[in-house]
Kinemage of the C-alpha trace (Angstrom):
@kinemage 1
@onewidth
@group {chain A} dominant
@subgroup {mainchain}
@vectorlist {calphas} color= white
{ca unk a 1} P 93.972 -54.414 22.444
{ca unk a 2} L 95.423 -57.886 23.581
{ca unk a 3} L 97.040 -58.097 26.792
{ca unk a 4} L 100.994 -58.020 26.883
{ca unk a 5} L 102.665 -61.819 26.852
{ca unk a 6} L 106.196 -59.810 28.088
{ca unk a 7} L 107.292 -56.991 29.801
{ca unk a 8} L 110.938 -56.061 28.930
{ca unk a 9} L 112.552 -54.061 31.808
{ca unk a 10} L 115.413 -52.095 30.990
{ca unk a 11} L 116.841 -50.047 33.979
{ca unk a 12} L 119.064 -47.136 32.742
{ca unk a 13} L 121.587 -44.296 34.108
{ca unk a 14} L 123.404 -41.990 31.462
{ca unk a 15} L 123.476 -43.915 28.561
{ca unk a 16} L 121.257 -42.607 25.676
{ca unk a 17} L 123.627 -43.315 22.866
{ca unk a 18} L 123.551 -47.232 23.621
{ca unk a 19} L 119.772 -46.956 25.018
{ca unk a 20} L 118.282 -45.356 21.543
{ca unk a 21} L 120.125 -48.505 19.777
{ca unk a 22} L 118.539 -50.684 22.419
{ca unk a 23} L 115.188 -49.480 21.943
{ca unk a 24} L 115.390 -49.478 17.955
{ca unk a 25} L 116.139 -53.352 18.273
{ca unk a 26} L 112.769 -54.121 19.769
{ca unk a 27} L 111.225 -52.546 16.643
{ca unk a 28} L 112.711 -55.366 15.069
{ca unk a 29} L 110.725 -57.872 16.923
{ca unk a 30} L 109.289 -60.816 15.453
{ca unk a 31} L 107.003 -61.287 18.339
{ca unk a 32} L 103.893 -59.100 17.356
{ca unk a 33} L 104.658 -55.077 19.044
{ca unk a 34} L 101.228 -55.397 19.908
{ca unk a 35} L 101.985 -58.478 22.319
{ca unk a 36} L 104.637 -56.512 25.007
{ca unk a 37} L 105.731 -53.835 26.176
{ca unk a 38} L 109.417 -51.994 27.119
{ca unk a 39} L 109.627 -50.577 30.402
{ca unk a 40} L 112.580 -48.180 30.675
{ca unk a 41} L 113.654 -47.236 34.134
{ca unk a 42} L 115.782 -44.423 34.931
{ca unk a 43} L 118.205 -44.387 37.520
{ca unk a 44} L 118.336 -40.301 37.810
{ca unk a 45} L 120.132 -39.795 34.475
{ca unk a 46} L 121.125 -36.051 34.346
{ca unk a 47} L 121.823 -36.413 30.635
{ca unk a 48} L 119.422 -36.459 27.388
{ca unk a 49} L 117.587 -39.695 28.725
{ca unk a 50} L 114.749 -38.633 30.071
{ca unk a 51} L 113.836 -36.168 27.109
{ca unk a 52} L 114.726 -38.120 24.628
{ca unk a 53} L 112.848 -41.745 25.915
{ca unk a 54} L 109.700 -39.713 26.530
{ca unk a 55} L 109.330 -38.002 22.654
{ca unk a 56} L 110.188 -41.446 21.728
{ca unk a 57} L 106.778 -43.016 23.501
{ca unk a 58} L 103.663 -41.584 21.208
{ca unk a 59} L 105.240 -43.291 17.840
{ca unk a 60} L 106.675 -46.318 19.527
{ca unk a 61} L 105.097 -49.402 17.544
{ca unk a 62} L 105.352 -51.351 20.938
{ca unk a 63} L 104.025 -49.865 24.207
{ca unk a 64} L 106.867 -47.577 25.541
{ca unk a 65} L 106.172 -46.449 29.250
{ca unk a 66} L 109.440 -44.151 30.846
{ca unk a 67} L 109.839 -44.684 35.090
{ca unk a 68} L 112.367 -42.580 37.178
{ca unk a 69} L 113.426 -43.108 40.632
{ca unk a 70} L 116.303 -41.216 42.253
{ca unk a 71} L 120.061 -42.850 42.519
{ca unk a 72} L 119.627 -46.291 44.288
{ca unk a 73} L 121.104 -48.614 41.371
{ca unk a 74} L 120.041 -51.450 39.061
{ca unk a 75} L 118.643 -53.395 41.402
{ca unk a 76} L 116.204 -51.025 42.798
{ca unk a 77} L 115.089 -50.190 39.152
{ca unk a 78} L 114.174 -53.508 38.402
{ca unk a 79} L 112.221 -53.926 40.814
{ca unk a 80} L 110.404 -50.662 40.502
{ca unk a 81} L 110.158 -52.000 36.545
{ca unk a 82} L 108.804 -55.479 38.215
{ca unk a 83} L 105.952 -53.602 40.101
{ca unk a 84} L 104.631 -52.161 36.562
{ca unk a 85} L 104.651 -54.960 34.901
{ca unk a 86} L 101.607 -55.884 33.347
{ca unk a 87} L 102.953 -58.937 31.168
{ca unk a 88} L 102.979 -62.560 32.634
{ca unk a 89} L 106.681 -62.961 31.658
{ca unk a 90} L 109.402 -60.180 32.525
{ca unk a 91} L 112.603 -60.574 30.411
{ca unk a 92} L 115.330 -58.663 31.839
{ca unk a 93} L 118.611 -56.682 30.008
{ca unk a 94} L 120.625 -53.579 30.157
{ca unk a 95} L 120.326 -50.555 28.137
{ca unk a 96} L 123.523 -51.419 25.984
{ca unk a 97} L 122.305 -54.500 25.079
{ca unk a 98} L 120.872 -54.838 21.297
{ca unk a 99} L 117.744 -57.488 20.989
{ca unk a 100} L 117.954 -60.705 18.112
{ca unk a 101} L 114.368 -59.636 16.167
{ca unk a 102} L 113.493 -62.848 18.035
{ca unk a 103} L 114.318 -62.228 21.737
{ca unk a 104} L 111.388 -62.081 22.555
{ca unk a 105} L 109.798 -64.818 20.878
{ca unk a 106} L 112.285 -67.388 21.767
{ca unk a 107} L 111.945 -65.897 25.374
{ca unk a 108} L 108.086 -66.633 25.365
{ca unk a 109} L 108.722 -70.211 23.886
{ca unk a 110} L 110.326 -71.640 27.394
{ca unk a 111} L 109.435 -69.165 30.203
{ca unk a 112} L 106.767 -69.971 32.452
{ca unk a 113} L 105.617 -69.735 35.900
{ca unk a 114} L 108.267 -72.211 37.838
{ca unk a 115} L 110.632 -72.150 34.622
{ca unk a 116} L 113.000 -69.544 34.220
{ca unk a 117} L 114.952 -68.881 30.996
{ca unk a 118} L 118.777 -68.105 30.566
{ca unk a 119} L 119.300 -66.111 27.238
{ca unk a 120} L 122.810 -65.649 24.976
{ca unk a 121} L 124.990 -62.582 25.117
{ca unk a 122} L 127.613 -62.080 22.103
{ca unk a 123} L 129.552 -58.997 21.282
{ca unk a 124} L 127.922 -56.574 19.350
{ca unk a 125} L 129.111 -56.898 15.625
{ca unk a 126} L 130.159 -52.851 15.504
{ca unk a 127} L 132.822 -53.473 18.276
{ca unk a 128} L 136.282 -54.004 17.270
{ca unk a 129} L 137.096 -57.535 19.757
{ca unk a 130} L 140.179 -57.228 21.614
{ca unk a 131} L 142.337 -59.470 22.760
{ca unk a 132} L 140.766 -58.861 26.156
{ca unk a 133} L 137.399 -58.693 25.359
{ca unk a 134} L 137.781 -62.256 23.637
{ca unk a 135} L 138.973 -63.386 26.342
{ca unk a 136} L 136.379 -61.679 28.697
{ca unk a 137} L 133.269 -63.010 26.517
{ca unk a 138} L 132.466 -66.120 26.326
{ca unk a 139} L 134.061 -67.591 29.213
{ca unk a 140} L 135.379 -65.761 32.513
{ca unk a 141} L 132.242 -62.963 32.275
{ca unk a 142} L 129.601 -64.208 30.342
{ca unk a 143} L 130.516 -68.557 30.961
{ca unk a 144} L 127.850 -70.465 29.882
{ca unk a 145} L 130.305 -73.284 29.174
{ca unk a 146} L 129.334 -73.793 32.903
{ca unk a 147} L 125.743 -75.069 32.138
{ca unk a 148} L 125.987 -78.972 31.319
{ca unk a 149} L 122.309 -79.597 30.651
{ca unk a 150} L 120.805 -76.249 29.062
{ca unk a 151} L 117.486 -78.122 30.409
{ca unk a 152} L 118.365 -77.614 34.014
{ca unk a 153} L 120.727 -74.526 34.108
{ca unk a 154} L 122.698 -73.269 36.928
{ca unk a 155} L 122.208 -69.792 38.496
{ca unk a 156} L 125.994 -68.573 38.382
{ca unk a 157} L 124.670 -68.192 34.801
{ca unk a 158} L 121.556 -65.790 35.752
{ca unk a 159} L 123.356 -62.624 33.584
{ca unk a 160} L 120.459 -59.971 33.969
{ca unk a 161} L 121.806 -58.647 30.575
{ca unk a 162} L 119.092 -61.631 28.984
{ca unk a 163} L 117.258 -63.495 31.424
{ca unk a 164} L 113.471 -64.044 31.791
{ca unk a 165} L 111.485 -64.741 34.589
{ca unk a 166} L 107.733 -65.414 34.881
{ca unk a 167} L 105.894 -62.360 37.158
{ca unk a 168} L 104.280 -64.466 39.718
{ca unk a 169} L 108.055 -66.536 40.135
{ca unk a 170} L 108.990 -62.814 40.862
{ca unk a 171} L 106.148 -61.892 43.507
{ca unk a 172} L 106.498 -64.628 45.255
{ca unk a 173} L 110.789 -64.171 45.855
{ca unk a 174} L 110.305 -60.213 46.195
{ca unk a 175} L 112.565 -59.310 43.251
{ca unk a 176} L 115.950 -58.555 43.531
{ca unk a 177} L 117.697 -57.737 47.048
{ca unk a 178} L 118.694 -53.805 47.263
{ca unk a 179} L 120.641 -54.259 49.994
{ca unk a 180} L 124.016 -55.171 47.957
{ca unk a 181} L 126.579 -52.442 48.297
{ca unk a 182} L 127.319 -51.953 44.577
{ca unk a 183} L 125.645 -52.734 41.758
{ca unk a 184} L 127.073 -56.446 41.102
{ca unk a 185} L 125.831 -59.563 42.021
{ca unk a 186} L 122.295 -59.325 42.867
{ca unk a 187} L 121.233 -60.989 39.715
{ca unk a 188} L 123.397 -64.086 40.288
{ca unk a 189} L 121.366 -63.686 43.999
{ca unk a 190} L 118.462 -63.830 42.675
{ca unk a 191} L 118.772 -66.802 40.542
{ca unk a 192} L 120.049 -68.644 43.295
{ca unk a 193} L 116.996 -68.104 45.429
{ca unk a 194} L 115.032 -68.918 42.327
{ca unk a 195} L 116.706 -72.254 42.249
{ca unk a 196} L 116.547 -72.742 45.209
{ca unk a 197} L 112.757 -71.865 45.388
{ca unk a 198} L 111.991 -74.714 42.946
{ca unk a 199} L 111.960 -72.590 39.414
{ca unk a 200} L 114.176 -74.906 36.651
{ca unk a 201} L 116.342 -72.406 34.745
{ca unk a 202} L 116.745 -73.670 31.364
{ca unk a 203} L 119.248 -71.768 29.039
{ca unk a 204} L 117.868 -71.189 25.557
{ca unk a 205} L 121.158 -70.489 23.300
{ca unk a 206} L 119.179 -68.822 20.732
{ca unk a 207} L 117.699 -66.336 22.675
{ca unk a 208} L 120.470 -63.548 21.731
{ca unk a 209} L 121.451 -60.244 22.894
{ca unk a 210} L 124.321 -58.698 21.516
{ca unk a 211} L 126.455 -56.559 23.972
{ca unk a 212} L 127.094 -53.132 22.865
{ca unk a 213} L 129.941 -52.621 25.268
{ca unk a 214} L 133.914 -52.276 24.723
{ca unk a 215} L 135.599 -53.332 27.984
{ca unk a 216} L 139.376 -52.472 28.911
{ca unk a 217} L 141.475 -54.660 31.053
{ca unk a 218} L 142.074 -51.521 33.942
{ca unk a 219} L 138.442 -50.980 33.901
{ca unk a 220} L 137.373 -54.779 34.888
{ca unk a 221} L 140.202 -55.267 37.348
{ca unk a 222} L 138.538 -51.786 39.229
{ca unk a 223} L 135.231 -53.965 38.564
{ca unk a 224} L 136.295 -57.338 39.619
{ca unk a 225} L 137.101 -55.930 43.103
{ca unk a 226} L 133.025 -54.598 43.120
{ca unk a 227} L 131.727 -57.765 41.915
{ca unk a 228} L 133.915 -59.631 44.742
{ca unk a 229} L 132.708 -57.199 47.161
{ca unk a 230} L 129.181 -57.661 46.057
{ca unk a 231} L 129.455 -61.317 46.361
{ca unk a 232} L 130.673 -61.445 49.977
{ca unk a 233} L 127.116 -59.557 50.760
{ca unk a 234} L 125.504 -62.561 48.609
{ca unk a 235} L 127.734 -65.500 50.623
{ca unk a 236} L 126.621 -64.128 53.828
{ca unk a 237} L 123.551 -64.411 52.941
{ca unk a 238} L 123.912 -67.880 51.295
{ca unk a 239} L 126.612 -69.784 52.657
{ca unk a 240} L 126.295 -72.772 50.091
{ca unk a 241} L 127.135 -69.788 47.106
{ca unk a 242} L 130.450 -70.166 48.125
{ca unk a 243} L 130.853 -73.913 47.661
{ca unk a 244} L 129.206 -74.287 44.822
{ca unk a 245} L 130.972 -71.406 43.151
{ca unk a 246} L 134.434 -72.916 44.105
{ca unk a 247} L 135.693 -70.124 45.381
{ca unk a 248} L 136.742 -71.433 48.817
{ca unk a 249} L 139.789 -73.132 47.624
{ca unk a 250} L 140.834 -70.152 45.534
{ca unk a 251} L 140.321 -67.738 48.840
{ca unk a 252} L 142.994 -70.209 50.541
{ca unk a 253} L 145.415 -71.040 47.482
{ca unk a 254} L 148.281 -68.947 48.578
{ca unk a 255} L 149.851 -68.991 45.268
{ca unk a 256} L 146.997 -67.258 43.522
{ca unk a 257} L 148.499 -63.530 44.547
{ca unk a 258} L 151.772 -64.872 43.001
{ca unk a 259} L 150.961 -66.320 40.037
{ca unk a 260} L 148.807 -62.671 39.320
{ca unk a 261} L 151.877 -60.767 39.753
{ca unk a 262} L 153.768 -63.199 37.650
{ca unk a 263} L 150.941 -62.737 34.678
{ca unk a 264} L 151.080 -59.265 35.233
{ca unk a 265} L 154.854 -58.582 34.770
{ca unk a 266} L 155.535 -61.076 32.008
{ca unk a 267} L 152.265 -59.442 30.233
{ca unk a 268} L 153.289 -55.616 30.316
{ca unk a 269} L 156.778 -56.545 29.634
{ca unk a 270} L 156.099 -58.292 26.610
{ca unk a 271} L 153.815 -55.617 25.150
{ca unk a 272} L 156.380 -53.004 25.788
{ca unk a 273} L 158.307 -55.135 24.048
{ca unk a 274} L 155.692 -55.582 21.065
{ca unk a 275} L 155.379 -52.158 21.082
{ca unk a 276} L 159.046 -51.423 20.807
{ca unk a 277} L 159.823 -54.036 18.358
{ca unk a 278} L 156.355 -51.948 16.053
{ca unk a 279} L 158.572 -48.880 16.202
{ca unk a 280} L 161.975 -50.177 15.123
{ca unk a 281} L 161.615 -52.669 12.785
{ca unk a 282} L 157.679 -51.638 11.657
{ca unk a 283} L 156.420 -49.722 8.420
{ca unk a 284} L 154.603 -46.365 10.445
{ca unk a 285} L 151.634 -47.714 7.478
{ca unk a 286} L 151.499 -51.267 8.841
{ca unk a 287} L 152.641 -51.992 12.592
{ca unk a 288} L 152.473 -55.447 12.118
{ca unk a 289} L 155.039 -55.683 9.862
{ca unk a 290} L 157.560 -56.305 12.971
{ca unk a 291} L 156.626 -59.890 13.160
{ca unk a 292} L 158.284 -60.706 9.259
{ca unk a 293} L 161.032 -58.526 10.330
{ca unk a 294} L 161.694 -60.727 13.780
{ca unk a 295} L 161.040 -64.121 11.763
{ca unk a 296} L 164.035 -63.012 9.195
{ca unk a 297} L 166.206 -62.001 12.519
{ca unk a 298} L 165.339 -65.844 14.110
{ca unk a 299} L 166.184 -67.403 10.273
{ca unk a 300} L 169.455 -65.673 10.512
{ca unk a 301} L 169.831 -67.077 14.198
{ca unk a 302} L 168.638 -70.593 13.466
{ca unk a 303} L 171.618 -72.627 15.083
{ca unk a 304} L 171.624 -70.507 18.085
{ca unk a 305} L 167.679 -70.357 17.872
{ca unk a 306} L 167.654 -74.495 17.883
{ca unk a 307} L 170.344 -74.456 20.689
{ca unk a 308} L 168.052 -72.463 23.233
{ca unk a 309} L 165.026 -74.615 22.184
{ca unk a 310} L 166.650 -78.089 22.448
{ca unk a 311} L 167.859 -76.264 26.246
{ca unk a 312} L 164.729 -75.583 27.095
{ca unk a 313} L 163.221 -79.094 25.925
{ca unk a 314} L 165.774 -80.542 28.157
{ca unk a 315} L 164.456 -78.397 31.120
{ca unk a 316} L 161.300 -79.490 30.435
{ca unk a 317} L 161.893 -83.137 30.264
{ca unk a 318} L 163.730 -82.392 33.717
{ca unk a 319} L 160.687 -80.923 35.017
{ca unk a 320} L 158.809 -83.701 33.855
{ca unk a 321} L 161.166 -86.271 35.258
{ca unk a 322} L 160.512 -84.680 38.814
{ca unk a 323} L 157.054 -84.501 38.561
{ca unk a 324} L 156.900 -88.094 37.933
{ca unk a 325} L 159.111 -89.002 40.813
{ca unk a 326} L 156.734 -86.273 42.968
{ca unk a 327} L 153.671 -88.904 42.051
{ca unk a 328} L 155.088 -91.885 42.407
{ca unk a 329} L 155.882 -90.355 46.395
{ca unk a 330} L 152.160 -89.135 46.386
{ca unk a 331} L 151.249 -93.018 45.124
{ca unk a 332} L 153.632 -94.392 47.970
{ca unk a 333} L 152.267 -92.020 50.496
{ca unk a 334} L 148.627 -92.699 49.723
{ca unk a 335} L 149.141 -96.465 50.151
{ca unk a 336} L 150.445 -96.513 53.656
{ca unk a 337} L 147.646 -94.044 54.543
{ca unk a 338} L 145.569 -96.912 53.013
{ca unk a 339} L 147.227 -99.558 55.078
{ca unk a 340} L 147.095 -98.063 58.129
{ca unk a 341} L 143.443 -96.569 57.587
{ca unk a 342} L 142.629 -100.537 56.820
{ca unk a 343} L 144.727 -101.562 60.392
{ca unk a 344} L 142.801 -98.834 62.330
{ca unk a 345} L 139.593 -100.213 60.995
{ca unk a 346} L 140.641 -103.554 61.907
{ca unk a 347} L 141.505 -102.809 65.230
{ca unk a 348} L 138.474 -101.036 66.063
{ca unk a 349} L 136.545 -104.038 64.868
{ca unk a 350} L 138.278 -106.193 67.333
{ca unk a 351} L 137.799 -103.699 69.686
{ca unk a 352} L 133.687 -103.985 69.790
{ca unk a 353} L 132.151 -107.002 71.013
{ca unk a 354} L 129.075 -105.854 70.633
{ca unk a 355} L 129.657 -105.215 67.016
{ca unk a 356} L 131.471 -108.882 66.745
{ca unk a 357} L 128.572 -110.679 68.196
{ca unk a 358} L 126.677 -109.248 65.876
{ca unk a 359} L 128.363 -110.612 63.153
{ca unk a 360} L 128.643 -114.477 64.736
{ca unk a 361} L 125.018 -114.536 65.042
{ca unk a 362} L 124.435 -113.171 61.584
{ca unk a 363} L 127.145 -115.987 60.342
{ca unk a 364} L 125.186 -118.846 61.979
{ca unk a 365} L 121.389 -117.457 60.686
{ca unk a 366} L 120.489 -119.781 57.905
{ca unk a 367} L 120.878 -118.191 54.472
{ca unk a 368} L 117.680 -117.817 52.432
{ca unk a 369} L 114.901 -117.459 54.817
{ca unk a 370} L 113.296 -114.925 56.679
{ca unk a 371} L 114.335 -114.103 60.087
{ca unk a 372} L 112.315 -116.646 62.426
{ca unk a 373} L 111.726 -119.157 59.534
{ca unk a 374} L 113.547 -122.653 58.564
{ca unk a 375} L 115.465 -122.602 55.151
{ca unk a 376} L 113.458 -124.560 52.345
{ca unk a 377} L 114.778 -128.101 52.467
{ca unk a 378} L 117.492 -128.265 49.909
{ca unk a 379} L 115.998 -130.292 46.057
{ca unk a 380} L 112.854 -128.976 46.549
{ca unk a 381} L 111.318 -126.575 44.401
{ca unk a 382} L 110.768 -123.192 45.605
C-alpha cells in the first residue's frame, strides 16, 4: 500500500453526534482513501466516543487509527495526533467540522514544507443561521476579509478548524504550545511562530469545511472572555501580537465599555419590544405578521411620522454642522503644530555650526564631479 500524502488530525472530547458526521465526510473524499489517513484523538470523552470510533476502524475505506490521552485540551491532542503522523502534510479541524469531498485534495495542491495553507469555514447547510451567527461567521470569528493577498496570508487567520501544515514545518516549531490556560488561542500562536519562522501561509478559498455548530450570543460573550484570556498568555509571549492585532488602541479607548453597554440596552430593549409587538398585534400561526400590522399603524401616523423624521434630519444636519466646525479646529490646530515644528527645526539648524559648515562647503563643491575631481569644462562632450 502507498504511503499516506495527509494525515487529518481531529482532536475530540464528548461529541460523537457531530464526530460520526465528521468522519462520514472523509468517505466522501475525492483524494484517493488509500492516500491518508484520519487520526482521531480523544480528549478523555466519558461518552459513546471511544466505542463507537473504534467499531468504526476495521470497515473504514480510509485508514482510521483512535488515540486517547487524559483531560489536557486541544492543544495537547494535536500534538499527540502530530507525533503519529505518518503523512508529509497534517491538515488540521475539529470534530464538528464536515469535509468538502475535496478538502483534502485542494489541501495537497498548495501545502508544502515552508508553505502553509489556510482553508474556508462556512456554516453547515442543516443549521438554521441566526441573526447572530451571521454576524459571527464570516467576519468577527472566522475573518478572512483580513487576508489581502490569499498568496501571502496572515496568521490571525490560522483557524485550526481547516488549516494544513507540512510535518517537518511542525517538527521543527514543536507543535502547538500547551501551556495556554484554556483552550483558545494556541492555533493563532502557532501560526504566528510559523510566520515568523519563514513558512508563507497562503489561504486557499476552496478548501471548505462546513461548521456544524449553532452558536448563541450568551455562550460567545462567556467565550470571548477565554479567548481574551488566552491571548494575553500568547502577547506575553509575543509582544508584536499585540500590535499587529490592533488591539492596543482598543485596550486604551475608554469609550469601548460605554458604547457595549449602550449596544446592549438598546438591543434587549428592542427585542422585548419585537417580542411584545409578535404577541399583540401577531397571528399565534405567523409571528411575523406584526411588522404589516406596525406599517398600517405608521400609514395612519404619516404626518406625525414625517414630523419626527424631518426632527431628526435636522439633528443630524446639526450634528453634522459641528463636526465640520470640530475639523476645521483639528485643520487649524495641525497647522500651527506645523509652523512651529518647521520654526523649531529652523532654529536648531542655526543652532549647529557644525551642521552649517557642512552645508557651505557642500554649496561651494562643484556640481557634477566626483569629490577631488574638476567639473568637465562646460561645451564639451561628456
Amino acid at each position: 500500500m502507498p504511503p499516506p500524502l495527509a494525515s487529518v488530525v481531529i482532536p475530540t472530547h464528548n461529541r460523537w453526534a457531530q464526530l460520526r458526521r465528521v468522519l462520514d465526510g472523509y468517505r466522501e473524499q475525492s483524494l484517493d482513501p488509500a492516500r491518508f489517513e484520519v487520526i482521531v484523538c480523544d480528549d478523555a470523552s466519558d461518552d459513546e466516543t471511544p466505542a463507537r470510533v473504534q467499531a468504526l476502524v476495521p470497515d473504514a475505506p480510509y485508514a482510521l487509527r483512535y488515540l486517547r490521552q487524559e483531560k489536557k485540551g486541544p492543544a495537547a491532542a494535536r500534538n499527540l495526533g502530530i507525533a503519529a503522523a505518518d503523512a508529509p502534510v497534517v491538515v488540521f479541524t475539529d470534530d464538528d467540522c464536515v469535509p468538502h469531498p475535496a478538502l483534502l485534495a485542494r489541501h495537497l495542491a498548495t501545502t508544502r514544507e515552508g508553505v502553509a495553507t489556510i482553508g474556508h469555514i462556512e456554516w453547515h447547510p442543516d443549521l438554521t443561521i441566526t441573526p447572530f451567527m451571521a454576524f459571527v461567521c464570516p467576519g468577527y470569528m472566522f475573518n478572512f476579509g483580513l487576508i489581502e493577498n490569499p498568496e501571502n496570508a496572515t496568521y490571525q487567520c490560522f483557524y485550526t478548524a481547516n488549516v494544513a501544515v507540512a510535518a517537518a514545518d511542525l517538527a521543527r516549531l514543536g507543535g502547538f504550545d500547551e501551556g495556554f490556560p484554556s483552550a483558545a488561542y494556541e492555533d493563532i500562536e502557532l501560526g504566528y511562530r510559523l510566520q515568523e519562522a519563514g513558512v508563507r501561509l497562503v489561504y486557499n478559498r476552496d478548501a471548505i469545511i462546513y461548521h456544524l455548530h449553532e452558536m448563541t450570543f450568551a455562550g460567545q460573550l462567556a467565550r470571548q472572555e477565554v479567548n481574551g484570556r488566552s491571548a494575553a498568555y500568547a502577547v506575553a509571549k509575543h509582544p508584536a501580537m499585540l500590535l499587529e492585532a490592533g488591539r492596543v488602541l482598543r485596550l486604551r479607548d475608554p469609550g469601548l465599555r460605554r458604547r457595549f453597554y449602550d449596544a446592549a440596552l438598546d438591543y434587549t430593549f428592542i427585542a422585548g419590544l419585537q417580542a411584545g409587538l409578535a404577541e399583540h398585534w401577531g397571528d399565534p400561526e405567523r409571528p411575523e405578521t406584526w411588522v404589516a400590522r406596525l406599517d398600517d399603524r405608521l400609514q395612519e401616523m404619516a404626518p406625525r411620522y414625517e414630523a419626527v423624521l424631518e426632527h431628526k434630519f435636522y439633528e443630524a444636519e446639526a450634528y453634522a454642522r459641528r463636526l465640520e466646525d470640530r475639523v476645521a479646529q483639528l485643520e487649524a490646530t495641525h497647522a500651527r503644530l506645523a509652523a512651529w515644528s518647521q520654526k523649531l527645526d529652523d532654529a536648531l539648524r542655526r543652532a549647529n555650526p557644525v551642521k552649517n559648515r557642512l552645508r557651505a562647503l557642500a554649496a561651494r563643491r562643484p556640481r557634477g564631479g566626483r569629490r577631488g575631481e574638476a567639473p568637465a569644462p562646460r561645451g564639451t562632450a561628456g
